[in-house]
NUNU-425726 format. One line per 5 residues: their letters; for each residue x, y, z of C-alpha. Coordinates in pm, 1 decimal, padded with zeros to 6 digits. Layout:
! residues N
a) X Y Z | ...
***
This chain:
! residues 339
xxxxx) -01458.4 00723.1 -02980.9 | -01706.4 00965.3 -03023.6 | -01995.8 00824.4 -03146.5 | -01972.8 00613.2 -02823.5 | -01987.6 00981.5 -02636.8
xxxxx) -02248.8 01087.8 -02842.0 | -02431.1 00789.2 -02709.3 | -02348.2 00821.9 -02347.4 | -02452.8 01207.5 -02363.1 | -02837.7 01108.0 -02501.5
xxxxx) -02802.4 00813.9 -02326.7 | -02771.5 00956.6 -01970.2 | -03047.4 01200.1 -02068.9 | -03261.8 00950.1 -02154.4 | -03252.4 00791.7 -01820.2
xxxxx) -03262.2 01042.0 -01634.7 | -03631.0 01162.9 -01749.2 | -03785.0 00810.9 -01836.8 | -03605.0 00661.7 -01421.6 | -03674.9 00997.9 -01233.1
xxxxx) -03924.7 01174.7 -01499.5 | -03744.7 01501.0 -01464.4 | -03624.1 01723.2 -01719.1 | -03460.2 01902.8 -01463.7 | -03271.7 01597.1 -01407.3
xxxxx) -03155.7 01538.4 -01710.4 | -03071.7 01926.4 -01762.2 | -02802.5 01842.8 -01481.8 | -02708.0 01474.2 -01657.2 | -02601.2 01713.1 -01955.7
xxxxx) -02415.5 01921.2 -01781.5 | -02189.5 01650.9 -01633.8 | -01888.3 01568.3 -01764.4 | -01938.6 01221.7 -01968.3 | -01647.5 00992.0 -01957.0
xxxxx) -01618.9 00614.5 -02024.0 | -01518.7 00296.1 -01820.8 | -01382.3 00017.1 -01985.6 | -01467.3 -00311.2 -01840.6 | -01481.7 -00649.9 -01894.7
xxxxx) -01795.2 -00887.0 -02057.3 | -02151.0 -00901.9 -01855.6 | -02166.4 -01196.1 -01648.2 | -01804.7 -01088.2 -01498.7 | -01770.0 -00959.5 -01163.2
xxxxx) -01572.0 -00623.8 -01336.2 | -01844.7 -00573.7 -01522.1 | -02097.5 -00527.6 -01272.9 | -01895.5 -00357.4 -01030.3 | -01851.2 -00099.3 -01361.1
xxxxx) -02194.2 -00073.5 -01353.4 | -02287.5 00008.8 -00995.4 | -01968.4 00269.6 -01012.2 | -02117.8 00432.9 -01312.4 | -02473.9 00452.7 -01105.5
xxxxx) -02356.8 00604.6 -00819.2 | -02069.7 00789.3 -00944.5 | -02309.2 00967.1 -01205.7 | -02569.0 00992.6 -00920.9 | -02328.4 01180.5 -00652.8
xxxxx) -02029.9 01368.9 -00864.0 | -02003.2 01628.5 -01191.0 | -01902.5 01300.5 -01350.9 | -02109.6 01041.6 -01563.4 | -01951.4 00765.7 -01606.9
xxxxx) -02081.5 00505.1 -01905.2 | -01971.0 00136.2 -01902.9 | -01841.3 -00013.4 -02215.0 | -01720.1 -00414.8 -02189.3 | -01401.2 -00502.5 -02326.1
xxxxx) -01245.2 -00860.5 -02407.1 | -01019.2 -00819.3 -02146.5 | -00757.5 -00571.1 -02053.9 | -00563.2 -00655.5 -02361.0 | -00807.6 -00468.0 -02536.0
xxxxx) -00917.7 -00221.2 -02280.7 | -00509.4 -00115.4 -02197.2 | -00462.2 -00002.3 -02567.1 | -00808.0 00150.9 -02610.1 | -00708.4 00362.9 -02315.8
xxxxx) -00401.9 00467.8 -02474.5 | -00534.7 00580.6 -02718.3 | -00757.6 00786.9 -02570.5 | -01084.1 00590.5 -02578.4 | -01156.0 00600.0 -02237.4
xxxxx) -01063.1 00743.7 -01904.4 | -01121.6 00428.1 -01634.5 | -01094.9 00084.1 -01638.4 | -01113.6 -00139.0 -01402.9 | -00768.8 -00368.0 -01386.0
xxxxx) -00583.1 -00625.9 -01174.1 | -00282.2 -00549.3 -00966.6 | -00072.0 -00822.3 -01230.2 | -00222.7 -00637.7 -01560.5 | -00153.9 -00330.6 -01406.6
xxxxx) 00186.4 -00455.5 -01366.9 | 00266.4 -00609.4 -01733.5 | 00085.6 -00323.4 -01867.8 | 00295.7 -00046.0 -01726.2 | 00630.8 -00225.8 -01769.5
xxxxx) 00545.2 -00353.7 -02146.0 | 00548.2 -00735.6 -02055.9 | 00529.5 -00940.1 -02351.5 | 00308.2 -01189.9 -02450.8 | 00039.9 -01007.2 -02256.8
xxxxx) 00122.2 -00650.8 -02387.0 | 00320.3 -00599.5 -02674.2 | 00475.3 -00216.7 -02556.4 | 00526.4 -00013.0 -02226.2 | 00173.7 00138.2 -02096.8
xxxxx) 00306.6 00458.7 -01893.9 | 00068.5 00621.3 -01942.0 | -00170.8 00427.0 -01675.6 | -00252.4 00586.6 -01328.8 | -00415.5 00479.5 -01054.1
xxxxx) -00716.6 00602.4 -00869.3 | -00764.2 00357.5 -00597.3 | -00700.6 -00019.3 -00507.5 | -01043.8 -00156.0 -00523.7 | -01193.0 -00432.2 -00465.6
xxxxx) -01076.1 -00790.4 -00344.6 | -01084.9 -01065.4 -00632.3 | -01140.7 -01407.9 -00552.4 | -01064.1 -01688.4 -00718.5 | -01021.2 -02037.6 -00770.8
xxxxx) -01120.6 -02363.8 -01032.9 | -01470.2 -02423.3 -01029.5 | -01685.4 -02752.9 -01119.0 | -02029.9 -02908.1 -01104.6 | -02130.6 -03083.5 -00831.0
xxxxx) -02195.7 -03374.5 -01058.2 | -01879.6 -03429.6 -01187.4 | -01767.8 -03574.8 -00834.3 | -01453.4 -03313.0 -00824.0 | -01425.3 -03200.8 -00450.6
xxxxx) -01031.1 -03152.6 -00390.3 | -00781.7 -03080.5 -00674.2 | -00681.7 -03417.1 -00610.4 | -00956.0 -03513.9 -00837.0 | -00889.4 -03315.2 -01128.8
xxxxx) -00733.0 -03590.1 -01356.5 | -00900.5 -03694.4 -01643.9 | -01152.6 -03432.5 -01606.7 | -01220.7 -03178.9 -01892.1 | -01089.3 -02876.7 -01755.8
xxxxx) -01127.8 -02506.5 -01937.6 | -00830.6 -02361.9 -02049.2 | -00654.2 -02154.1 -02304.2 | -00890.9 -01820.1 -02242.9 | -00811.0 -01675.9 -02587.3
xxxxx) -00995.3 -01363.3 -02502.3 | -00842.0 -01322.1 -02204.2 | -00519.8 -01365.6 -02104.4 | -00550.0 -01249.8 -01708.4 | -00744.4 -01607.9 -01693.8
xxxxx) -00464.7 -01799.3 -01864.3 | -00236.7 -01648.9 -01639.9 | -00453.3 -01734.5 -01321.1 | -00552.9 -02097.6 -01492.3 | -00183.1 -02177.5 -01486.2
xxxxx) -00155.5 -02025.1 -01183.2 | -00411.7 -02286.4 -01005.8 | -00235.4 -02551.9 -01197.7 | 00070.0 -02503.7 -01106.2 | 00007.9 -02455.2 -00698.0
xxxxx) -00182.3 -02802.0 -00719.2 | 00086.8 -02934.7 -00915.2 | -00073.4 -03031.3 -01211.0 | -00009.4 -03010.9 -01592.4 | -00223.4 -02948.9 -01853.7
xxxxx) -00134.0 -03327.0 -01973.7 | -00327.4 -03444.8 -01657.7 | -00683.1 -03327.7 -01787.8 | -00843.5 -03285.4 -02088.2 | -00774.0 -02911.0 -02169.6
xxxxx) -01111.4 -02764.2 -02360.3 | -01079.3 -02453.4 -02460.6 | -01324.9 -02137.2 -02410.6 | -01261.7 -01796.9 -02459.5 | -01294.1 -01630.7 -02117.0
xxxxx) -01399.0 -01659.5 -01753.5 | -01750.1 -01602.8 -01832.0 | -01732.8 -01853.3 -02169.0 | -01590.2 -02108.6 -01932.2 | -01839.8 -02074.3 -01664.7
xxxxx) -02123.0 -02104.3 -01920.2 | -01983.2 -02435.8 -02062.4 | -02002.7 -02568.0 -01721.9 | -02367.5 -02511.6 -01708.7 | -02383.3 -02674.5 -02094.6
xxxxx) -02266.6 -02962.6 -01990.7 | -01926.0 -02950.3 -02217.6 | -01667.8 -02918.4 -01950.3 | -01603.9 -03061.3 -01536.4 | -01419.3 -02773.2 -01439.1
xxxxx) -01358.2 -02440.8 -01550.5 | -00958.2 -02311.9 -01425.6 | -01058.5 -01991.0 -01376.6 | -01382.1 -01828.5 -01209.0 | -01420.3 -01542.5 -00962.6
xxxxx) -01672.1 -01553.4 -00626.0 | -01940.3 -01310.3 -00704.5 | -01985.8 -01363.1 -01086.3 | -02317.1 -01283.0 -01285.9 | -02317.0 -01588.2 -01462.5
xxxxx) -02186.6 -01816.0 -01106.2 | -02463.3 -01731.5 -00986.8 | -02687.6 -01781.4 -01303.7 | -02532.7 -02136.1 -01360.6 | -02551.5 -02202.2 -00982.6
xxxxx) -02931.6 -02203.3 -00955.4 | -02989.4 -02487.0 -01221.7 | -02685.6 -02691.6 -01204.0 | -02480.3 -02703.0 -00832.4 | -02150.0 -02540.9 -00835.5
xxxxx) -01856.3 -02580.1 -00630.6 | -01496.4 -02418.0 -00568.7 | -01253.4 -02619.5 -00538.9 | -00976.5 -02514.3 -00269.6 | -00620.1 -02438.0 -00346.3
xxxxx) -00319.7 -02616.4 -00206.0 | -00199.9 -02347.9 00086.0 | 00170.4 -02506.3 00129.3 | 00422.9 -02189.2 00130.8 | 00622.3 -02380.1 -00227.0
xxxxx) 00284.1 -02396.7 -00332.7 | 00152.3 -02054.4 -00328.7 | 00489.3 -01955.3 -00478.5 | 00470.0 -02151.2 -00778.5 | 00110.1 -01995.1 -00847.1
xxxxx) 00282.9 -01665.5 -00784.7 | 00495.1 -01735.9 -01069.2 | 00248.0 -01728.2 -01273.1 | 00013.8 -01436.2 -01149.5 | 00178.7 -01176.9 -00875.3
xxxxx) -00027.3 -01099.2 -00564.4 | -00171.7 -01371.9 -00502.6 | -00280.8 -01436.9 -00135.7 | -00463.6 -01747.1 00000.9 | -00844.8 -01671.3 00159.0
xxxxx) -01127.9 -01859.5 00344.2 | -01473.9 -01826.1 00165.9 | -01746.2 -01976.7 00405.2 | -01962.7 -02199.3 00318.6 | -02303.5 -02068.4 00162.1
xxxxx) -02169.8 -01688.1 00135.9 | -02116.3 -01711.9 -00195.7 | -02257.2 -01916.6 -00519.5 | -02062.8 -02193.1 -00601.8 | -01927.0 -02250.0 -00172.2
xxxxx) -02131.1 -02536.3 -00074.4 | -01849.7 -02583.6 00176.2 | -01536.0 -02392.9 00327.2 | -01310.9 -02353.6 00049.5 | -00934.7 -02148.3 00030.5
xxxxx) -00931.0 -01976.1 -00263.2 | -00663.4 -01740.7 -00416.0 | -00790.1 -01308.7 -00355.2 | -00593.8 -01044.0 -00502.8 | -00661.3 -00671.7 -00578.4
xxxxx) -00840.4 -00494.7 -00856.5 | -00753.2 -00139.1 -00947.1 | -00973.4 00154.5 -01054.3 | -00729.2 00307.6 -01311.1 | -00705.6 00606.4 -01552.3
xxxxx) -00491.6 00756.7 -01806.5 | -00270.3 01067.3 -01755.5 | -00432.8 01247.8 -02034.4 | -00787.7 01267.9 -01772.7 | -00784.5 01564.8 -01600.3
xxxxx) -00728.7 01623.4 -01240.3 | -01040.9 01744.2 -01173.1 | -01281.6 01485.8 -01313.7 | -01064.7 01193.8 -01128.5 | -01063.4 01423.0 -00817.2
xxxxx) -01445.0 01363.4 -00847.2 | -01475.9 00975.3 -00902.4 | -01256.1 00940.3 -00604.5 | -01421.1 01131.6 -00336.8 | -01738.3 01026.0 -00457.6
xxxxx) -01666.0 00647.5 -00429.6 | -01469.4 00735.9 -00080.2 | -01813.7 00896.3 00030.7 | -02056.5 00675.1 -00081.0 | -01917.7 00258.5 -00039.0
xxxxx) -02256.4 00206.1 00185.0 | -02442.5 00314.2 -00127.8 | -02206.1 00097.6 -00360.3 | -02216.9 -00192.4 -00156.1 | -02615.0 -00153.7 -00171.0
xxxxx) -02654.4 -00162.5 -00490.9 | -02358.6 -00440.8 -00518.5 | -02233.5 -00676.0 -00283.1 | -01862.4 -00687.0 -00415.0 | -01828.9 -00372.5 -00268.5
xxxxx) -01838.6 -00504.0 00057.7 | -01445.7 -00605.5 -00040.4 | -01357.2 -00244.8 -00172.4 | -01202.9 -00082.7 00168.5 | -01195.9 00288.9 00204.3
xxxxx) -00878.1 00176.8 00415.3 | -00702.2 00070.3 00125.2 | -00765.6 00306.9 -00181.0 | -00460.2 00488.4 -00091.2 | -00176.5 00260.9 -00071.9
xxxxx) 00211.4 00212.3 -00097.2 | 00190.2 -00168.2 -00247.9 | 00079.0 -00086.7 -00603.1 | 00234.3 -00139.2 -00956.6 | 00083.5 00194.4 -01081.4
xxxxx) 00190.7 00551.9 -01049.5 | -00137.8 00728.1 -00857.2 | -00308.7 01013.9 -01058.3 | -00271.4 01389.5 -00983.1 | -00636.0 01401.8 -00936.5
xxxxx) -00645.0 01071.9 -00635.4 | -00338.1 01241.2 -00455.1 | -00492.9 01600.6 -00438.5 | -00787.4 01400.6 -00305.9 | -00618.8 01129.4 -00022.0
xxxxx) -00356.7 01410.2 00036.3 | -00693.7 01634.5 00188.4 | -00827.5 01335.4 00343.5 | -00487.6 01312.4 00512.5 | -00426.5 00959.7 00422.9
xxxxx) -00152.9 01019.3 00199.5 | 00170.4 00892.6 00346.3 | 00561.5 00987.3 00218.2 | 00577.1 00571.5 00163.8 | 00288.5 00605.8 -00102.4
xxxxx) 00435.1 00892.7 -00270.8 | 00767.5 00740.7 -00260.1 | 00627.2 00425.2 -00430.2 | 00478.5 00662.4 -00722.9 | 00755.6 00847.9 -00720.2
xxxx) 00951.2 00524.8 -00806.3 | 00702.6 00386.2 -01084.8 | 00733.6 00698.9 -01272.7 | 01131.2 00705.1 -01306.1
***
């Protein structure tokens, strides 16, 4: 995509003398290696953890990073592949489907996909106005509930998921469709839906909505045959307590379902440039988690790890491998993913 890295090059020069007022500055912001991050749409919690990457990342490493939103990763996956950008930002089930070729999500086998780090925690659960009386899931009949996602099928997935541990079916509501997480959150606040299946703790546009119109999570049903038949749907999915009033949209305790996003690349990037965007993430969380709070659930603990469903990069492993956190079960488990 190169008028995209055309862009990013002026862009990052740009910045750098009109934010610091230093061509010296942006002398070094040109001699950095430029490199793209697909994410997903503003107002998502990917996106603007894509953004405060590409900050500090830029600010701290020989690599600039520029954010570019996606529909989802069925758009972001194949872009990748074909060489039109060197992160993304992906969930451990994606990851999954991508890298095995699981239809309907992806239509051929993604092996090219490697993995930098597990990131950050995801949370999420159904979400609905205060007004519309829903407080347990036990309420959701009749109510016009989001679904479909047609721009993004990791929310269909996890919309099913939630209806299926509360052991519901779309019959029981009044499906409405919307086009993504974000799209669903934003009908809430229009007035045109009661509940939207699928929205994340931590979103732009939660938080947006939030302040006009009262939001509320609704908890999950944490019976063991429960959480299975969610996992059906959507693997790695583990229940979690969010407190009341840490997070838009919690005016009470709520369980809601966390799993794991990945910070993944393409085997085509070279060593050295992921090298860099790993060490400078593992050296600078208190920075990320400054300029964004989701960072507070991206461990330095957990970057390297054995339970993934992506081959790591050359680049990560040279760089956990010095930190001496790489362990024979981790390379065993890429090992494994790249037979």
């Amino acid at each position: 995509m190169m008028v995209t890295r055309y862009f990013a090059i002026f862009l990052a020069s740009a910045l750098a003398v009109a934010v610091y007022g230093s061509a010296a500055v942006a002398q070094q912001a040109e001699e950095q290696t430029r490199l793209e991050i697909l994410t997903l749409p503003a107002g998502s919690v990917a996106n603007g953890v894509a953004n405060a990457l590409s900050a500090v990342v830029s600010k701290r490493s020989p690599v600039a990073l520029l954010p570019v939103p996606q529909a989802g990763p069925q758009v972001s996956v194949p872009a990748m592949d074909r060489n039109e950008g060197a992160f993304t930002l992906i969930n451990v089930d994606d990851a999954d489907r991508a890298y095995r070729g699981l239809k309907p999500n992806y239509q051929q086998h993604y092996r090219s996909l490697r993995l930098v780090a597990v990131g950050y925690e995801n949370r999420v659960s159904a979400l609905a106005t205060v007004r519309s009386g829903v407080k347990t899931f036990a309420d959701l009949k009749g109510k016009r509930v989001a679904g479909t996602f047609a721009a993004h099928q990791s929310c269909a997935d996890l919309a099913n998921a939630f209806m299926a541990n509360v052991g519901l079916k779309w019959d029981d509501v009044i499906q409405v469709p919307v086009q993504s997480a974000v799209s669903g959150v934003q009908a809430l606040g229009d007035g045109r839906i009661d509940v939207n299946s699928c929205a994340a703790t931590g979103m732009g546009v939660v938080k947006e909505v939030n302040l006009r119109l009262p939001l509320r999570f609704i908890s999950i049903d944490l019976r063991e045959d429960a959480i299975k038949r969610a996992r059906e749907h959507f693997a790695g999915l583990r229940p979690v307590l969010i407190k009341a009033g840490s997070t838009d949209g919690a005016p009470e305790d709520a369980y809601v379902f966390d799993y794991d996003f990945f910070l993944a690349s393409h085997v085509k990037i070279p060593e050295e440039a992921v090298y860099a965007v790993a060490k400078a993430i593992w050296e600078n969380l208190g920075e990320l988690e400054d300029t964004n709070p989701t960072f507070k659930l991206w461990h330095q603990s957990r970057m390297a790890n054995a339970d993934v469903t992506l081959p790591y990069h050359p680049g990560a492993i040279k760089f956990y491998k010095e930190k001496g956190v790489w362990t024979p079960e981790m390379q065993a488990q890429t090992d494994a993913l790249l037979r």
